[in-house]
C-alpha positions in Angstrom: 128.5 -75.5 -121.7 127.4 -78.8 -119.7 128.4 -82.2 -121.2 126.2 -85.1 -121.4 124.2 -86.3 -118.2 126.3 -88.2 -115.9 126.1 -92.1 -116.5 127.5 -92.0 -112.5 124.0 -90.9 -111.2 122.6 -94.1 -112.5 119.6 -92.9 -113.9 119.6 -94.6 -116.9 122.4 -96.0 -119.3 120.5 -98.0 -122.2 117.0 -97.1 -122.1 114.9 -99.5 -125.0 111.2 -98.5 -126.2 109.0 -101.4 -125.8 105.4 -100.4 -128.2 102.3 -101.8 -126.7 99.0 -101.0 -127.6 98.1 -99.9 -131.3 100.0 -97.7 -133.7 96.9 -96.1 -136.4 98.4 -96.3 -139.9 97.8 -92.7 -142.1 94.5 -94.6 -143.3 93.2 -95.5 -139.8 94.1 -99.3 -139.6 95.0 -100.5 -136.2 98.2 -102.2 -135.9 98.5 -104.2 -132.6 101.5 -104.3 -130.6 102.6 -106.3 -128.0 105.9 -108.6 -126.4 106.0 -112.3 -124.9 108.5 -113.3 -122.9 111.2 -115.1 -125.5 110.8 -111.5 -127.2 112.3 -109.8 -124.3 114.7 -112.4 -124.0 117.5 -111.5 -126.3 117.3 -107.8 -125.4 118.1 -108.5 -122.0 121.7 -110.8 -122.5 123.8 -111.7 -125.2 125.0 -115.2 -125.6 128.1 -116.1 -127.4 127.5 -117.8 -130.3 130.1 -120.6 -129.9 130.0 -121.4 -126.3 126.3 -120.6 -126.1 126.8 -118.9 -122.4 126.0 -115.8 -121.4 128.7 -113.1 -122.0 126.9 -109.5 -121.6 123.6 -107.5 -121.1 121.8 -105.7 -123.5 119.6 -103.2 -122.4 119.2 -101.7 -119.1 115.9 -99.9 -119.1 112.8 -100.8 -121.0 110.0 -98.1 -121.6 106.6 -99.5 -122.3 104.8 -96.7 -125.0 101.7 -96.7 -126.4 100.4 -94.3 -129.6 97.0 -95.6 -130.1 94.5 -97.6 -128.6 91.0 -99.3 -129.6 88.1 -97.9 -128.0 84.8 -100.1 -127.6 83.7 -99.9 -131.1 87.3 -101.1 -132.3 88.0 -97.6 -133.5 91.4 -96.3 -133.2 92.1 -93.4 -130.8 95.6 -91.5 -130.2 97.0 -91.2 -127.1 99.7 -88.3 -127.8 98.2 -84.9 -128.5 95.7 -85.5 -131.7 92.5 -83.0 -133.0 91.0 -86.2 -134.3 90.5 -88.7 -132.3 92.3 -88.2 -129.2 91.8 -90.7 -126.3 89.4 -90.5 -123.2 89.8 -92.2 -119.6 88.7 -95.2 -120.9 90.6 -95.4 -123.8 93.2 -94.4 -120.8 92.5 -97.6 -118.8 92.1 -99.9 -122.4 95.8 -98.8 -122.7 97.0 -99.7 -119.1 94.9 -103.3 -119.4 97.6 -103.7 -122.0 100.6 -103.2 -120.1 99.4 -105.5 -117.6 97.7 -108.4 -119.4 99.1 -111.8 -118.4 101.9 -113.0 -120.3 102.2 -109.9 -122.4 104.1 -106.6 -121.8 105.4 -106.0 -117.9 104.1 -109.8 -117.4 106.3 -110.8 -120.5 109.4 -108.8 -119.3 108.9 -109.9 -116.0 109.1 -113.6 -117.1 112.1 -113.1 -119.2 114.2 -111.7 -116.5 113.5 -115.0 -114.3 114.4 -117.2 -117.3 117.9 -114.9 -117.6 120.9 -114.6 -115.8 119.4 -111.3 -114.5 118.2 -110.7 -111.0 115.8 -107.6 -112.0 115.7 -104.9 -114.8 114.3 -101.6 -115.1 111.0 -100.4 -116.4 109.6 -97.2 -117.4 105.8 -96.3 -118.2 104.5 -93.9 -120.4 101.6 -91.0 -119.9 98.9 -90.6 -122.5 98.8 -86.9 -123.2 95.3 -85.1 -121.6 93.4 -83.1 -124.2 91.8 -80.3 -124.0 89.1 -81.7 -126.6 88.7 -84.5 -123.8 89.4 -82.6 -120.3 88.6 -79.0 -120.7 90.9 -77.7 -118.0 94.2 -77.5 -117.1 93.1 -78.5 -113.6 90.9 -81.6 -114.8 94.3 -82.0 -117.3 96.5 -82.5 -114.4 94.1 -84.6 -112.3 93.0 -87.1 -115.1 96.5 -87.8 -115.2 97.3 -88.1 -111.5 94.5 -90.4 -111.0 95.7 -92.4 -114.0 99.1 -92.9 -112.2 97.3 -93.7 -109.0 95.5 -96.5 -110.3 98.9 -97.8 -112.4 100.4 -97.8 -109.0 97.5 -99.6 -107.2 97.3 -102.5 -110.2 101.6 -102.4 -109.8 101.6 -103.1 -106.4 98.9 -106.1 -106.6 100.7 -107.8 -109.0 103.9 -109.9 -108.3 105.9 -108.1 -110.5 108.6 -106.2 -108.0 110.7 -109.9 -107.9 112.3 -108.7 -111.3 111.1 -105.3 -112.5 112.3 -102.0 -111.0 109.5 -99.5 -111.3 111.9 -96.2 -111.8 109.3 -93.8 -113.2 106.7 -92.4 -115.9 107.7 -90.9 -119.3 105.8 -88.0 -121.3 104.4 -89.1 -123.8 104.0 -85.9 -126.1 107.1 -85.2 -127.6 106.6 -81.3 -127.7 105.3 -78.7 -125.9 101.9 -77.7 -127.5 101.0 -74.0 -126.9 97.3 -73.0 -126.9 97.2 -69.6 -126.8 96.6 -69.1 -123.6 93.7 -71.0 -123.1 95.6 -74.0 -121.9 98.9 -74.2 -120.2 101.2 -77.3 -121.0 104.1 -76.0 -119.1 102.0 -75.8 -115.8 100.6 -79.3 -117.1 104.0 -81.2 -117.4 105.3 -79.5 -114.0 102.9 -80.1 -112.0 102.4 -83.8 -113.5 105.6 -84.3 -112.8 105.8 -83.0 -109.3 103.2 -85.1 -108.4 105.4 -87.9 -109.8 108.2 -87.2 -107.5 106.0 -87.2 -104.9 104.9 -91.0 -105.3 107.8 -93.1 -104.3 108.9 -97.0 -104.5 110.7 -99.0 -102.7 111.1 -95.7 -100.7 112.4 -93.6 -103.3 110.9 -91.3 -105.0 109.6 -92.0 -108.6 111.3 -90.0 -111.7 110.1 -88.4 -115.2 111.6 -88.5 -118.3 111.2 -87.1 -121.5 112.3 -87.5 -125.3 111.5 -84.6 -127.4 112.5 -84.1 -131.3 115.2 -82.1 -132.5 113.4 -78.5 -133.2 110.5 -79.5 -131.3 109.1 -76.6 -129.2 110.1 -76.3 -125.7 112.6 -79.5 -126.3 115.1 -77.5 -124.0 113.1 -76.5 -121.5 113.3 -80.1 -119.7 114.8 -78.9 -116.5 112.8 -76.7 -115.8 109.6 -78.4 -116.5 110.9 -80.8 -113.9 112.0 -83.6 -115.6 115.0 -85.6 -114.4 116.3 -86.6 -117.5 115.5 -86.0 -121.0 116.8 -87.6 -124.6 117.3 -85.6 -127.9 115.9 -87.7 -131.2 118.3 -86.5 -134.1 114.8 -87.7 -136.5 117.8 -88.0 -139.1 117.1 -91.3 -139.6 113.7 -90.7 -141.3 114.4 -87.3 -142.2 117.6 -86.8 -144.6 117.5 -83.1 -143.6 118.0 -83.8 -140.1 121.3 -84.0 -138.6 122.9 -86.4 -136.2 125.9 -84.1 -135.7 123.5 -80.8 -134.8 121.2 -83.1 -132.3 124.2 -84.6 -130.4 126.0 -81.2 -130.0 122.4 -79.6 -129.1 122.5 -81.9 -126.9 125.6 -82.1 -125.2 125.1 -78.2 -124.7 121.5 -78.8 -123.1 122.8 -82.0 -120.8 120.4 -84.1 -122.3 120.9 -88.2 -123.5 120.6 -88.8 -127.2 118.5 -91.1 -128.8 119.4 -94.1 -131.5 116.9 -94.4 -134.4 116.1 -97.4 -136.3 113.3 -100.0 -137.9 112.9 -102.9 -139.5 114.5 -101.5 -142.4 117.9 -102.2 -141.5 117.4 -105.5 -142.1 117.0 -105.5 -145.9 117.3 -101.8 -146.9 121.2 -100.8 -147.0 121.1 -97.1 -147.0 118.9 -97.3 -143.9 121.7 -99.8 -142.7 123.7 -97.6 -143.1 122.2 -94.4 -141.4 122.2 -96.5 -138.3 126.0 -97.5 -138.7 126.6 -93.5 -139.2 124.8 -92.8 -135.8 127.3 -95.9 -134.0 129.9 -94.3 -135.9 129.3 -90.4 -134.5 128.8 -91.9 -131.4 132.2 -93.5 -130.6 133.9 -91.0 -131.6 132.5 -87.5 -131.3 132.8 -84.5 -133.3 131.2 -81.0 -134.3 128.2 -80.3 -136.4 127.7 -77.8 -139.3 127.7 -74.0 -136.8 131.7 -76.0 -135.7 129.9 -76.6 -132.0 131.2 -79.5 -130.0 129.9 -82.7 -129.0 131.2 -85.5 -127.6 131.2 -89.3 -128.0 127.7 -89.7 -126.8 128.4 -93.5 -127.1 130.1 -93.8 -123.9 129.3 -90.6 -122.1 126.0 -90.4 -122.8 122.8 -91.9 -121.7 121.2 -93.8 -125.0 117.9 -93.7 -125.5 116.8 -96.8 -128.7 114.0 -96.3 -130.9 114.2 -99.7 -132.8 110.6 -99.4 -134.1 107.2 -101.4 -133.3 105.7 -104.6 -134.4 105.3 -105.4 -138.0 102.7 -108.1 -139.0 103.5 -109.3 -143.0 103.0 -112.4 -145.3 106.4 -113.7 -143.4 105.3 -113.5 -139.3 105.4 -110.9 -136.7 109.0 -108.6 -137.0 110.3 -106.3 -134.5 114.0 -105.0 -135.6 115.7 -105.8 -132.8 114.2 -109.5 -132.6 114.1 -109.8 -136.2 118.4 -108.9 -136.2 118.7 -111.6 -133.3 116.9 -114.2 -134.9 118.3 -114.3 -138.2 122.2 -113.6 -136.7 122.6 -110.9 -138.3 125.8 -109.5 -137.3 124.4 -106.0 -136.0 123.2 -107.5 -133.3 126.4 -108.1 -131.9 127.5 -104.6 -133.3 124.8 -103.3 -131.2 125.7 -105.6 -128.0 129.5 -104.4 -128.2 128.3 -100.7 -128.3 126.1 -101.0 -125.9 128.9 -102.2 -123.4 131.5 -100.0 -125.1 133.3 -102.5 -126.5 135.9 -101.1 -129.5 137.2 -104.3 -130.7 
């Protein structure tokens, strides 16, 4: 049985997912997502209330994700695996524009870190997910998305970003293995995708792939050797009551895997999903077993965390993002969050 992977090798410790691009409602409506700067800001350091100085950091890694994009036409296309209307190379570069737009996104990040106490952060960047439908080859699979990290790297290096972000590596977008039969190979996909990530380096070290599959999702333990370097477990307990958070942490701990955090907007004015969130805090500082009696360990201080804290949210009252929204309105789980992100018991 392995434990948890080691916070020591400094991979990650709080990993945040940052939504760009579009999520497509279930009746096609676009939904834009993006971050400016004094978003980013409250993620990055907490500041005491009375004193109004700086007393913590909040997140240490920041993924930027995308799930849809608009093509030409203003039409919504997915960039996970989707038989509908999956995404193309254009639709591929539309989505990258977005990370880099100018005071949006990496820009916005950037900007935040040189207005915080914070010398640099760390920044992940999603893949969009080749389809068959769209390249019709496991080879021309693997090269569109090469070539799509090529020319992330090239815009990356030509824009003064490296003063505050840390470019640490790409994330998987797909959250499970899809199998084909036969035709098409994703395993041979995501390893050789990802040995062609390990291959690029920054700041002479080489680049890293992570990966954050469901509970139950096929091939979810498989993570090593598909080469990735680290990989997160989401419980899916808080949307789905038949999930558990007890079976995803011990499936994790057994498969040396992070765990991720779930949580949306919701917290903020619905108390049963309030108080899903407190029972994942809760599981996490103190460990336990799950239904089968298998172990797992307080993944709140020995594991990595991955934070799903949903996207952007435009309503009659503004633009919401949980996190922001929790921040803004001093709610107190923000601060519950900022002590358990620096293990704090008190």
């Amino acid at each position: 049985m392995s434990p948890y992977p080691s916070l020591s090798k400094g991979q990650i410790d709080q990993l945040f997912l940052a939504y760009t691009g579009y999520s497509i409602g279930t009746d096609g409506t676009p939904h834009y997502q993006f971050w400016e700067p004094t978003d980013f800001l409250p993620l990055l350091t907490h500041t005491d209330e009375v004193t109004g100085c700086v007393d913590g950091t909040m997140f240490t890694d920041f993924l930027f994700l995308a799930l849809g994009i608009l093509n030409e036409s203003g039409e919504g296309r997915f960039l996970p695996r989707n038989e509908k209307a999956p995404a193309n190379w254009n639709e591929w570069v539309r989505y990258q524009n977005e990370l880099f737009l100018c005071d949006r996104n990496l820009d916005a990040l950037c900007q935040a870190v040189q207005r915080s106490s914070l010398s640099s952060t760390n920044v992940w960047i999603a893949l969009p997910y080749p389809n068959p439908q769209i390249f019709p080859s496991d080879h021309l699979r693997i090269r569109a998305v090469v070539e799509w990290i090529c020319l992330f790297l090239e815009n990356w290096s030509n824009r003064p970003l490296k003063c505050c972000l840390n470019l640490k590596g790409f994330y998987w977008l797909q959250e499970s293995l899809y199998e084909y039969g036969g035709a098409f190979d994703d395993r041979f996909v995501m390893t050789e995708v990802n040995r062609e990530i390990h291959a690029c380096k920054e700041n002479g070290v080489p680049l890293q792939s992570i990966w954050i599959p469901y509970q139950l999702a096929n091939g979810w333990n498989e993570w090593r050797s598909l080469g990735f370097d680290l990989a997160f477990l989401q419980p899916n307990a808080y949307f789905n009551p038949q999930r558990s958070i007890s079976q995803a942490a011990a499936s994790a701990y057994e498969n040396d895997m992070g765990v991720m955090i779930e949580f949306d907007l919701a917290v903020t004015y619905d108390q049963a999903k309030r108080e899903k969130l407190l029972e994942y805090l809760r599981l996490g500082a103190t460990g336990g077993t799950d239904a089968q009696g298998r172990y797992f360990g307080p993944y709140g201080y020995e594991s990595p965390l991955a934070w799903y804290t949903g996207g952007w949210f435009f309503g009659k009252n503004g633009r919401k993002q949980a996190m922001v929204s929790l921040y803004q309105s001093k709610d107190p789980l923000y601060d519950v969050i900022f002590r358990y992100l620096n293990g704090i018991t008190e």
